[in-house]
C-alpha positions in Angstrom: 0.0 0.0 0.0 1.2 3.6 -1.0 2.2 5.7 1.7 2.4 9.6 1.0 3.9 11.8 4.2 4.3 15.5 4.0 4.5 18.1 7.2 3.9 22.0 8.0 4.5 24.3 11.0 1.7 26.0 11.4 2.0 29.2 13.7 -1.0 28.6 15.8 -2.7 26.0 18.6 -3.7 22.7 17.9 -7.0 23.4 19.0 -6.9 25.7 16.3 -5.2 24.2 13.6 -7.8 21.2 14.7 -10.2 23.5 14.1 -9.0 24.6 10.5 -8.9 21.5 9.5 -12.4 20.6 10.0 -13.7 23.7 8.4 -15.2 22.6 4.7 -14.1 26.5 3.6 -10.8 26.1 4.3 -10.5 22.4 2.4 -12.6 24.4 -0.6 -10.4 26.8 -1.0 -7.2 24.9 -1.1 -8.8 22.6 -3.7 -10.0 25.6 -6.1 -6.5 26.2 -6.4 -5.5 23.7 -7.5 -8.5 23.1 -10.0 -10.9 21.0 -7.6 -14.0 21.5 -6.6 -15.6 20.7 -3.2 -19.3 20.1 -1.6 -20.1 19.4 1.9 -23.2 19.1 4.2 -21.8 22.1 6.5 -19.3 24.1 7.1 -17.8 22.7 10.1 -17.6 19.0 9.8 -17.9 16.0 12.2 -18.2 12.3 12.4 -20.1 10.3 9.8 -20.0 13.8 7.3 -19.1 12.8 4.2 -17.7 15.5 1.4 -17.9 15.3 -2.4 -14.7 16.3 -4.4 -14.7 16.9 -7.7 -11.0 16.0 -8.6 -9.4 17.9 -12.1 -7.5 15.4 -14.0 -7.5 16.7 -17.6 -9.1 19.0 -20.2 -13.0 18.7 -19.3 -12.8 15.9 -17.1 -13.4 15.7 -13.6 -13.1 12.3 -11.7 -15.7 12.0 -8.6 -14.4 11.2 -5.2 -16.5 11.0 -1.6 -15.0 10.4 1.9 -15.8 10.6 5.0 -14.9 12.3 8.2 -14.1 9.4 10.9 -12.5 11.3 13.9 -11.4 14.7 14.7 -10.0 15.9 18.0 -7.6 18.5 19.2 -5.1 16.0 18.1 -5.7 15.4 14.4 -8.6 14.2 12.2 -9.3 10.9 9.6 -10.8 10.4 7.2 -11.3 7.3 4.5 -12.6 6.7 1.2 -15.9 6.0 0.4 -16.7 6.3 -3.0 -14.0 7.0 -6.4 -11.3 4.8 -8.7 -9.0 4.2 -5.9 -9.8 1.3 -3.4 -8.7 2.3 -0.6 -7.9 6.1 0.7 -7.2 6.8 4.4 -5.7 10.4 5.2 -4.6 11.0 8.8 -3.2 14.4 10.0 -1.4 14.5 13.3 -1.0 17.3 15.3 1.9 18.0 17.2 2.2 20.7 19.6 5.8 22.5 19.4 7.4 25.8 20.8 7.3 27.1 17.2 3.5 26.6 17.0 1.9 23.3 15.9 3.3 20.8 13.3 1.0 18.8 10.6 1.9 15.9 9.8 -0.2 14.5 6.9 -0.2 10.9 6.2 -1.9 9.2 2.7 -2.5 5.6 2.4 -4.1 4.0 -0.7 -4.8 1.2 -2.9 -4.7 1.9 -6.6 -6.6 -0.7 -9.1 -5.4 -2.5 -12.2 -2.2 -3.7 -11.0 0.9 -2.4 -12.5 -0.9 0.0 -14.6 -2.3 1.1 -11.4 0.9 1.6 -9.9 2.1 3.7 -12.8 -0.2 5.9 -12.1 0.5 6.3 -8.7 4.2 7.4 -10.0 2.9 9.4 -13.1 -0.2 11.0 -11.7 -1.5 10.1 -8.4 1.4 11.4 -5.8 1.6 14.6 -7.8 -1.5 15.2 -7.7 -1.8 14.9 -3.8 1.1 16.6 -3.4 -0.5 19.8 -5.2 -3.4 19.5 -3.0 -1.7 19.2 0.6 0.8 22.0 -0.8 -1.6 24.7 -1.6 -3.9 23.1 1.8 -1.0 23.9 3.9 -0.9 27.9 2.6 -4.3 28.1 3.0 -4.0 27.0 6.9 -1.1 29.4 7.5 -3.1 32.1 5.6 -6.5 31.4 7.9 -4.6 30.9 10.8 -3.4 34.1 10.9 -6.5 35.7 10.3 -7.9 33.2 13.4 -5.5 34.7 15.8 -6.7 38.3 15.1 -10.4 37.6 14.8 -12.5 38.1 18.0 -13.6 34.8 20.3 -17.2 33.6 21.5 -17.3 31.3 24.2 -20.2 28.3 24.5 -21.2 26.7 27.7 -21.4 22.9 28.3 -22.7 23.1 31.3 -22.8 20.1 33.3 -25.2 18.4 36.5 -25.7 14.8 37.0 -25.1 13.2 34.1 -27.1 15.8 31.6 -26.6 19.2 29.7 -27.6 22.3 29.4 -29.0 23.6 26.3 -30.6 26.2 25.3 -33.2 27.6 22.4 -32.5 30.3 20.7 -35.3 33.2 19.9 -33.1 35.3 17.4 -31.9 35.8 14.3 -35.0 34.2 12.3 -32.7 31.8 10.6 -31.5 30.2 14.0 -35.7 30.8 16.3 -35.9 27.6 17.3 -32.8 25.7 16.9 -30.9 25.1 20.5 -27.5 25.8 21.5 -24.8 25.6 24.4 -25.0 28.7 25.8 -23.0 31.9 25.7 -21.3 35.4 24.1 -18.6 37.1 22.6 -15.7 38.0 25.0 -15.1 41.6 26.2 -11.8 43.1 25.7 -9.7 42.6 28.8 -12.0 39.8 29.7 -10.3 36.0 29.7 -12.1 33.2 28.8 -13.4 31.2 31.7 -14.7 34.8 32.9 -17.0 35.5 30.0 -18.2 32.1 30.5 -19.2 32.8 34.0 -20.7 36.2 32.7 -22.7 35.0 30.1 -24.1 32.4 32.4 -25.0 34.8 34.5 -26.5 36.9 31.9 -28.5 34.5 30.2 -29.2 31.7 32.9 -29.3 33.8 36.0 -27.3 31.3 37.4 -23.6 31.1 38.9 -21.3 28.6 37.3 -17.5 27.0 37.5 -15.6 26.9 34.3 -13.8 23.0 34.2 -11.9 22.8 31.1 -11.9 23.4 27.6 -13.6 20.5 25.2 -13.2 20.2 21.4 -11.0 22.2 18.5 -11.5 25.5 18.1 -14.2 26.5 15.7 -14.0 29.1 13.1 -17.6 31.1 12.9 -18.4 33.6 10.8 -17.8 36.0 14.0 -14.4 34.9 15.0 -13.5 31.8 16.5 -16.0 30.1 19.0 -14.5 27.9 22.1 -16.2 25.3 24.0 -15.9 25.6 27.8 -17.6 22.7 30.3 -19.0 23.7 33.3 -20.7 23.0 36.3 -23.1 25.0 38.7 -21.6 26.4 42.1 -22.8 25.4 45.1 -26.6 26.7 45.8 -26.5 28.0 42.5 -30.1 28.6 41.7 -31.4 26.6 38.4 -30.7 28.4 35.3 -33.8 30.3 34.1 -34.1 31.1 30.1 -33.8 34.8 30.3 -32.6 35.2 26.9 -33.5 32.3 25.2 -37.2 30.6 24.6 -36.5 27.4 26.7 -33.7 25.9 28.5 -33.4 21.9 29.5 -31.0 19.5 30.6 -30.7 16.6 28.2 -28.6 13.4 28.6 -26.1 11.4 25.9 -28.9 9.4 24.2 -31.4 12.4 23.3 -27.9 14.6 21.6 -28.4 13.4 18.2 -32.2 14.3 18.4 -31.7 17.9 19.3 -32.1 20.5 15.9 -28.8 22.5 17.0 -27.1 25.4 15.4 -24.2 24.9 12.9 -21.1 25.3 15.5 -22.7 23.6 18.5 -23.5 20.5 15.8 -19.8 20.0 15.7 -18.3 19.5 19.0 -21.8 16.5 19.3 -19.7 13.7 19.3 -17.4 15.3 22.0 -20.6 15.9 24.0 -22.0 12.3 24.3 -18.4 11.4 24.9 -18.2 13.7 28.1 -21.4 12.6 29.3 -21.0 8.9 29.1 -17.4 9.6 31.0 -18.9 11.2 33.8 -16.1 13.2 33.9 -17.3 17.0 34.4 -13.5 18.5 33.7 -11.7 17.9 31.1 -8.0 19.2 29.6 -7.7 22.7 31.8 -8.8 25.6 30.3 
């Protein structure tokens, strides 16, 4: 079996870089230039997604290809073949954290058909080909990245009591009435992280909370660069009311998947049901 390896320093988190990778913009726009063309279900992509990729290969002719996300995580993200002339096709990126930022290492693993004419083509066309593609994916993450690190942060809540979650509906903009979310808001200047959390909660739920940890990549938003925070109520905390949304309620791991939620909050799902069935209320430090 093939085995393609190629690495870039990316000046940034891995939660971040995590992040990037996930996002079906970024993956778009490294494609269109190098003559590809992309569809996905969503812009920030999770488990079980699968994208369409409509792969250049001459004059006129474009060649399609589906996979499918398998796992992302602060640490990297897979994803395999599901549908195109290869056999197999399993891309892993692994994220290392470094003192220089984070370092991508992207690994490519695949079966070709038609036996020697297959390999051939791995030589002639196939490793080129993917070689373009991770080339111009790596300027695109040094290019968003940058942008990321200037671009202003929203915190979410997952806020945590026996075994369930908090979420809430949202009222406003038309687009989103009805959908639920994790609770939460933009960060003031001067403000940290785990503060606005605490904020918000008390803005929105009339309640008092502990920020645990951090869960998930970072995920790029059309406002900045939204962060997932757990969290558990204080002691005598009152029972968070919805003052800004149409309902609140606590939900446990088996209802997650039933639950209409907005875009971002969609994406860190898997993460979720992972951190409930733990029964772990921290995770990684903030």
């Amino acid at each position: 079996m093939p085995v393609l390896r190629s690495t870039v320093l990316i000046d940034a988190p891995a939660r971040t870089v995590a992040g990037l990778l996930r996002d079906s913009d970024v993956a778009a726009a490294a494609l269109r230039r190098c003559g590809h063309r992309l569809t996905a279900p969503v812009r920030l992509l999770a488990p079980g997604d699968e994208i369409r990729v409509g792969t250049h290969v001459g004059a006129g002719v474009r060649v399609p290809v589906r996979t499918r996300i398998e796992t992302i995580t602060p640490a990297g993200m897979t994803s395999t073949l599901v549908a195109g002339p290869l056999r197999e096709l399993t891309h892993t990126a692994t994220l290392t954290p470094t003192g220089a930022g984070t370092l991508v290492l992207d690994e490519l693993q695949w079966t070709s058909p038609l036996g020697l004419l297959g390999r051939v083509a791995d030589v002639v066309l196939l490793r080129r080909l993917m070689l373009r593609i991770l080339a111009a994916r790596s300027e695109v993450l040094v290019e968003r990245a940058a942008e990321l690190a200037a671009a202003p942060v929203v915190v979410a809540t997952a806020l945590l009591r026996d075994g369930l979650l908090l979420i809430a509906q949202r009222t406003r903009p038309p687009a989103l009435a009805g959908r639920w979310e994790l609770p939460g808001g933009r960060v003031e200047p001067g403000e940290t992280e785990p503060d606005a959390v605490v904020r918000e909660c008390r803005e929105e739920l009339a309640t008092a909370v502990r920020v645990t940890g951090r869960l998930g990549t970072d995920l790029p938003i059309d406002a900045g660069v939204l962060r997932v925070h757990t969290a558990e109520l204080d002691a005598a905390a009152p029972d968070p009311q919805a003052l800004e949304h149409a309902a609140v309620r606590w939900v446990g791991p088996d209802e997650l998947a039933e639950v209409d939620w907005v875009d971002a909050d969609r994406a860190v799902l898997t993460d979720l049901v992972s951190l409930l069935r733990s029964g772990v209320a921290a995770v990684e430090g903030a």
